[in-house]
N, C-alpha and C positions, 0 to 999 in steps of 0.2 A: 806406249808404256808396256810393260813385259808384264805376265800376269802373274800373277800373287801365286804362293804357294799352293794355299788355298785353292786357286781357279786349278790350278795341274792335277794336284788330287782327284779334284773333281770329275776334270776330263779322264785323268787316266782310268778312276774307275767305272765311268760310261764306257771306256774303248774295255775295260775288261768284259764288264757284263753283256756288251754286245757282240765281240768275240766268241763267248758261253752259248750264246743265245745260237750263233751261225754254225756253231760245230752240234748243237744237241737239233738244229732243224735239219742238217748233214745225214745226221745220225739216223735221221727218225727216218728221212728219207732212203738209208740205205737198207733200213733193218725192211721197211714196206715193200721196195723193190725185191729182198730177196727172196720175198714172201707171196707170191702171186699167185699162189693158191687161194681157196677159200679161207679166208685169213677166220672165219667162227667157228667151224666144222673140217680146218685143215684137209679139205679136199677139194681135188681138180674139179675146175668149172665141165659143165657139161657143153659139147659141142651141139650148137643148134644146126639142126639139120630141117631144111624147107619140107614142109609138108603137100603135097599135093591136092586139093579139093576138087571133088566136079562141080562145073559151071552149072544152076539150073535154071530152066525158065521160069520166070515168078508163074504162080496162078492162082484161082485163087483157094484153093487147099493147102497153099506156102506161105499165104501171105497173110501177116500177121490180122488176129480179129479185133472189133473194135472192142472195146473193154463195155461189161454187160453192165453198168451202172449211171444213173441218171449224174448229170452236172448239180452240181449243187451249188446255190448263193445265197450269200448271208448270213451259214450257220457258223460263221467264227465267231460271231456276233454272242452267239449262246455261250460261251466261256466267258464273259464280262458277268454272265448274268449264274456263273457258276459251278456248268458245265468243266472237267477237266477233257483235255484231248483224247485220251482213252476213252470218256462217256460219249464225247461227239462226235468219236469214230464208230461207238455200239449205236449209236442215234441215223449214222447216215448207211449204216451198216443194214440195220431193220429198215429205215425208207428204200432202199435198194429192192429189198424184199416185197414191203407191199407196191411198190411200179410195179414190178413184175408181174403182182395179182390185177393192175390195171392194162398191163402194155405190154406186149411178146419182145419188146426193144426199148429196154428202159434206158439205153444209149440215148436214144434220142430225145428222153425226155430234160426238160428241167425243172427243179424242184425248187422253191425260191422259196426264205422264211419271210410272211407279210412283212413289211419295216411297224414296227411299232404298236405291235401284237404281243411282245414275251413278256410274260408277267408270270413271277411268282407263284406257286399254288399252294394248298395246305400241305403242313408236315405231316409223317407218317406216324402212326403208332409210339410212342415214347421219343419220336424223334429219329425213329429209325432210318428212314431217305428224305429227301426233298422232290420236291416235283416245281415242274418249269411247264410253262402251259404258253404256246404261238401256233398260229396260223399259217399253215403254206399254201402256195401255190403253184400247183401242176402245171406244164406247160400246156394243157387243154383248158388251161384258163378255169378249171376247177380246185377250187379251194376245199381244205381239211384242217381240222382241229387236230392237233398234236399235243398230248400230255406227257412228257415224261418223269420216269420215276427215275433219279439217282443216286447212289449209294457205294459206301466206298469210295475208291477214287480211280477205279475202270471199271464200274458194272451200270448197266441202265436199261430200262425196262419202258418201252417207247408202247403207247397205244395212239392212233389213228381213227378219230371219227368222223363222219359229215358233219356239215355245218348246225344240225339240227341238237348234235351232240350224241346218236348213235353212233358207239365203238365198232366198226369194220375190218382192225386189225390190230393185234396185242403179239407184240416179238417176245413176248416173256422174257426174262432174265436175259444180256446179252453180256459177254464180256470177250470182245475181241482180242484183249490183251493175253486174256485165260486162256482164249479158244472155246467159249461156251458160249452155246448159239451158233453156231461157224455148218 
């Protein structure tokens, strides 16, 4: 059966619009070729030219050191408990600081939050910060009390005592995101 007017139309005007379509991707592709410049900045690409290096022998004043900060596990843990990332970074920022008051290579140490020690502590003055109070333990298998104070939402102010509850070390105010304490 021959097709209806209707069907011709139809087709004819698919073969027009896809004709349009073949001459304007023609088009585009001619104008981009003739354009081989920097098509943003209409300027010649710059010629790479190979650089030369001298080869050296690694030793070990070349070779990278090991980063001065203890491993740390289970302080993600403390942002459930209300910690933001900015205060967990001023938190592990200051315990970097006191290893160092225990250990010349707080690389090697690891600092681990107890499991099921973080609890709450009392607010501050009108509500001014909160405090987060856990237990760690040092890879000497020596435990310490950690209270922090947080405020805002990148400042925190970490003290470190023995298990007896004398403070040994207070980072005062840190704000790694500020740059204070650093």
């Amino acid at each position: 059966m021959p097709p209806t007017r209707n069907q011709s139309n139809a087709r004819l005007i698919l073969f027009i619009i896809v004709a349009i379509v073949v001459v304007l991707i023609i088009a585009l592709a001619v104008v981009l070729k003739s354009n081989s410049t920097n098509i943003a900045f209409n300027t010649p690409m710059p010629s790479l030219t190979p650089v030369a290096t001298p080869l050296t022998n690694p030793s070990p004043s070349t070779l990278p050191k090991a980063p001065l900060q203890p491993t740390f596990t289970g302080f993600n843990l403390l942002t459930n408990h209300g910690l933001t990332q900015h205060q967990l970074n001023d938190v592990t920022f200051s315990l970097t600081k006191f290893a160092r008051t225990l250990n010349n290579q707080p690389s090697s140490m690891i600092i681990a939050v107890v499991p099921g020690t973080v609890t709450p502590g009392d607010y501050g003055p009108d509500h001014s910060y909160d405090v987060l109070n856990f237990k760690i333990d040092a890879s000497s298998n020596a435990q310490y009390l950690v209270s922090v104070k947080y405020f805002n939402v990148t400042s925190a102010d970490t003290t470190v005592a023995n298990l007896s509850g004398k403070a040994i070390y207070n980072s005062g105010t840190v704000d790694t995101y500020a740059g204070i304490g650093n």
